[in-house]
MARBA-3410 file (N, C-alpha, C, O; in Angstrom, 1 decimal):
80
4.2,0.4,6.6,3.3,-0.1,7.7,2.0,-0.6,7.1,1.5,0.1,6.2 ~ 1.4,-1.8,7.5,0.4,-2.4,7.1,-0.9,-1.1,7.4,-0.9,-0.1,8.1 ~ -2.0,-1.8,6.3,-3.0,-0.5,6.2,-3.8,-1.2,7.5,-3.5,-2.4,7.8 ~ -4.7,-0.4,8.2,-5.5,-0.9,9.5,-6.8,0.2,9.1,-6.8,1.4,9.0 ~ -7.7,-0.8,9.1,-8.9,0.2,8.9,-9.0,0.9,8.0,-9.8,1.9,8.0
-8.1,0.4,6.9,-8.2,1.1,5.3,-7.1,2.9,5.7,-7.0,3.9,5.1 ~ -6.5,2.6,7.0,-5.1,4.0,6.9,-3.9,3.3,7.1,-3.6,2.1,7.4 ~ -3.4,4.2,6.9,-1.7,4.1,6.3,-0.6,5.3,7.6,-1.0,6.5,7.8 ~ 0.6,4.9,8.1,1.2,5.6,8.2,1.8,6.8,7.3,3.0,6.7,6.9 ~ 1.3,7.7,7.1,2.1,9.0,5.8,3.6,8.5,6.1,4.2,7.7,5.5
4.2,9.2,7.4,5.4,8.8,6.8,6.2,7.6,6.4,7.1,7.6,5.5 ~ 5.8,6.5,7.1,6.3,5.2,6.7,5.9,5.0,5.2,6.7,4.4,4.5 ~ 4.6,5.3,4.5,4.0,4.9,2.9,5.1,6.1,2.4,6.1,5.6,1.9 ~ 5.1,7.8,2.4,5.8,8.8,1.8,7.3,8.0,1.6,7.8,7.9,0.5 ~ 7.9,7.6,2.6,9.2,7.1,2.7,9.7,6.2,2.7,10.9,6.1,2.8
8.3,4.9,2.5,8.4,3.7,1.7,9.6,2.9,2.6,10.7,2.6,2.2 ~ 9.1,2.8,4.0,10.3,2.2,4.6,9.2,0.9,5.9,8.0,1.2,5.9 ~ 9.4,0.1,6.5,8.5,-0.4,6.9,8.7,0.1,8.5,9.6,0.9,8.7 ~ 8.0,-0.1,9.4,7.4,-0.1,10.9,8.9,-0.5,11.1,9.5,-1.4,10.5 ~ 9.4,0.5,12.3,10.5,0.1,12.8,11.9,0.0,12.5,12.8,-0.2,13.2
11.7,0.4,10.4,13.2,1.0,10.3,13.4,2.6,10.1,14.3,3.3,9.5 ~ 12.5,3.0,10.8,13.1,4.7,10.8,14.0,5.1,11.1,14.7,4.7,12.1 ~ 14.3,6.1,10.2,16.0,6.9,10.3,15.6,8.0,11.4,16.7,8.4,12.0 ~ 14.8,8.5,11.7,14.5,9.9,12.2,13.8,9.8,13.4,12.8,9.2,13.2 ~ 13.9,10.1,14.5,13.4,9.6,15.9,12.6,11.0,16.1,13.2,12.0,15.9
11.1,11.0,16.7,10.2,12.1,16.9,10.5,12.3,18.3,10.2,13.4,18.8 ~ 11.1,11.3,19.1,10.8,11.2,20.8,12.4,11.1,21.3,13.0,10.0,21.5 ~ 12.9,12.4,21.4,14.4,12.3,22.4,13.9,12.4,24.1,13.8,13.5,24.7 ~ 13.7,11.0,24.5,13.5,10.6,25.7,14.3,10.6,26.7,15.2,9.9,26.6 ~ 14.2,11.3,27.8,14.8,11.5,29.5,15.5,12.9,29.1,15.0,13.9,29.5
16.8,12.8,28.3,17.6,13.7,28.7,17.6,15.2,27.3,18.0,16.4,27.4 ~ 17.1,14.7,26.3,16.7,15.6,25.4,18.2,15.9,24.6,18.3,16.9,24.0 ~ 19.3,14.8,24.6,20.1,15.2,23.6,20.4,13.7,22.5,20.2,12.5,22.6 ~ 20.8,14.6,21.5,21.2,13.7,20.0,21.0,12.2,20.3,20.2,11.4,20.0 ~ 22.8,12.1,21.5,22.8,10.9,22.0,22.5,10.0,22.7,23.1,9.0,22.7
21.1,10.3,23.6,20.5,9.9,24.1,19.6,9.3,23.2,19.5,9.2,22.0 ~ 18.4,8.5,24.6,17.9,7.9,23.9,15.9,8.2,23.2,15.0,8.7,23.8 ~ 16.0,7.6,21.9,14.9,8.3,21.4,14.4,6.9,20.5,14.9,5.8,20.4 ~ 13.2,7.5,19.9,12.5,7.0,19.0,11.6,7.3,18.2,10.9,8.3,18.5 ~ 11.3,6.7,17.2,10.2,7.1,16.6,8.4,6.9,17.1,7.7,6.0,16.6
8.1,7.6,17.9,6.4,7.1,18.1,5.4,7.9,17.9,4.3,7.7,18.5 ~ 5.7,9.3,17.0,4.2,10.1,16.9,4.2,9.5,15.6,5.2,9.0,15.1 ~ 2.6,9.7,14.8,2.5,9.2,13.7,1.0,9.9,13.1,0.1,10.3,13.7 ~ 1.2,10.1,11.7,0.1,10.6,10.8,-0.8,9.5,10.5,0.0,8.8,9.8 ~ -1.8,8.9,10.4,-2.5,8.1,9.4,-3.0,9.0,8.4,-3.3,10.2,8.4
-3.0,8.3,7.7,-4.2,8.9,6.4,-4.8,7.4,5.7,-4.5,6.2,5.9 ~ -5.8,8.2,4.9,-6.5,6.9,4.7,-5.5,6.6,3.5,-4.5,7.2,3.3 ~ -6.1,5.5,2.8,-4.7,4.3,2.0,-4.7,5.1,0.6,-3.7,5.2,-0.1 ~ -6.2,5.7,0.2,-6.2,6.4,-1.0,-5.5,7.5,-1.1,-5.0,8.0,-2.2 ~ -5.4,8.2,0.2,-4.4,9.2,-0.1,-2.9,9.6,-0.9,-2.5,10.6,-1.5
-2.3,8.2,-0.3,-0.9,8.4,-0.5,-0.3,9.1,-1.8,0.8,9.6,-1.9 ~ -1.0,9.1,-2.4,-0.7,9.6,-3.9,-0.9,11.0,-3.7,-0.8,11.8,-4.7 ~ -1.1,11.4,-2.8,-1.1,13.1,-2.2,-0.2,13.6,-1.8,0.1,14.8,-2.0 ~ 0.3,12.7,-1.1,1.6,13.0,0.1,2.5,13.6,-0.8,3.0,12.8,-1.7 ~ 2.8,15.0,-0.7,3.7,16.2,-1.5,5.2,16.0,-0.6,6.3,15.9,-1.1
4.9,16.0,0.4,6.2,15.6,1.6,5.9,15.6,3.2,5.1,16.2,3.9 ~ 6.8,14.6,3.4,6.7,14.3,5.3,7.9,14.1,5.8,8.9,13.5,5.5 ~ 7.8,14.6,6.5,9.2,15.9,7.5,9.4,15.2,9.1,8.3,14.7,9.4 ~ 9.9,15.0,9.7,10.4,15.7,11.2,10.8,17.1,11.1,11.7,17.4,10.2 ~ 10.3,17.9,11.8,10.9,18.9,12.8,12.5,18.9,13.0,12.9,17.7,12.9
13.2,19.6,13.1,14.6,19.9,13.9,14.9,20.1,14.7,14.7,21.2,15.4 ~ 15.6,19.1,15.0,16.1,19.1,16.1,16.6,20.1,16.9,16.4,20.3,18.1 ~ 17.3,20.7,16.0,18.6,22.1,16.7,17.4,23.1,17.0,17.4,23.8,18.1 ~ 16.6,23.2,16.1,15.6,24.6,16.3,14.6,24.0,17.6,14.4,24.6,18.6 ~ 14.1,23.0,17.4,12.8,22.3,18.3,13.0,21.6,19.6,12.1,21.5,20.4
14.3,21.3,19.8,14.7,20.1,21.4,14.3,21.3,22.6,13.9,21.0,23.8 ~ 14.4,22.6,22.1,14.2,23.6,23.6,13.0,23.5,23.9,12.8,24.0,25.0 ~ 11.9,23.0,23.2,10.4,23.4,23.4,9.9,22.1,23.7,8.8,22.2,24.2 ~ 10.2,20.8,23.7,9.9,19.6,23.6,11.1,18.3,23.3,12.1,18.4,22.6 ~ 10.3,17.2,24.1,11.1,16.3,23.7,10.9,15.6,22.5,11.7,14.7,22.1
9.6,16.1,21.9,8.9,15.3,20.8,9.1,16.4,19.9,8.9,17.6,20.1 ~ 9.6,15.7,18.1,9.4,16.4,17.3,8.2,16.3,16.6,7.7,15.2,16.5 ~ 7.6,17.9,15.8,6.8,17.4,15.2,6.7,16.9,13.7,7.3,17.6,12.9 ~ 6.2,16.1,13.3,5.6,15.2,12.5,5.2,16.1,11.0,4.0,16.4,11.2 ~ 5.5,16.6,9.7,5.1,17.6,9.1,4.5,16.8,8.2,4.9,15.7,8.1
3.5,17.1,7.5,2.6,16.0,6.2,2.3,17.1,5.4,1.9,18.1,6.1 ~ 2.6,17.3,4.1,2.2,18.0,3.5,1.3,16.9,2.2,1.6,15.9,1.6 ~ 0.1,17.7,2.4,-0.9,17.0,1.3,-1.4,17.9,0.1,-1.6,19.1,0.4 ~ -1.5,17.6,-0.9,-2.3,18.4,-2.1,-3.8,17.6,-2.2,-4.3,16.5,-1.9 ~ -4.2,19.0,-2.7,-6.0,18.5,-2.7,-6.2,18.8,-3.8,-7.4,18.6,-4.2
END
């Protein structure tokens, strides 16, 4: 994902994939299963110098998480 205002998507830069080809959907919308329908739309920025931080960036699970929400969350792990 292009940088905006000098930030970066973590996971799209961590996973080096661009805006819109994500494998991993944060948002199982209406009905809250697999096959239904979802997408990806929660998102971390960080600023652009960071990326070289990013230790790992996660979705949540599904199997453990769909009972509490229809949104998974988003994991960033950073070193400082």
């Amino acid at each position: 994902m292009k940088a905006m205002t000098g930030l970066l998507s973590a996971y799209h830069a961590f996973h080096e994939i661009d805006s819109g080809k994500e494998t991993e959907p944060t948002l199982y919308w209406r009905n809250r299963k697999k096959d239904g329908p979802k997408y990806h739309i929660d998102y971390c920025f960080v600023p652009k110098t960071w990326t070289g931080r990013l230790q790992n960036v996660a979705v949540g699970s599904f199997d453990t998480l769909i009972k509490l929400s229809d949104h998974m969350p988003l994991i960033v792990d950073l070193e400082f």
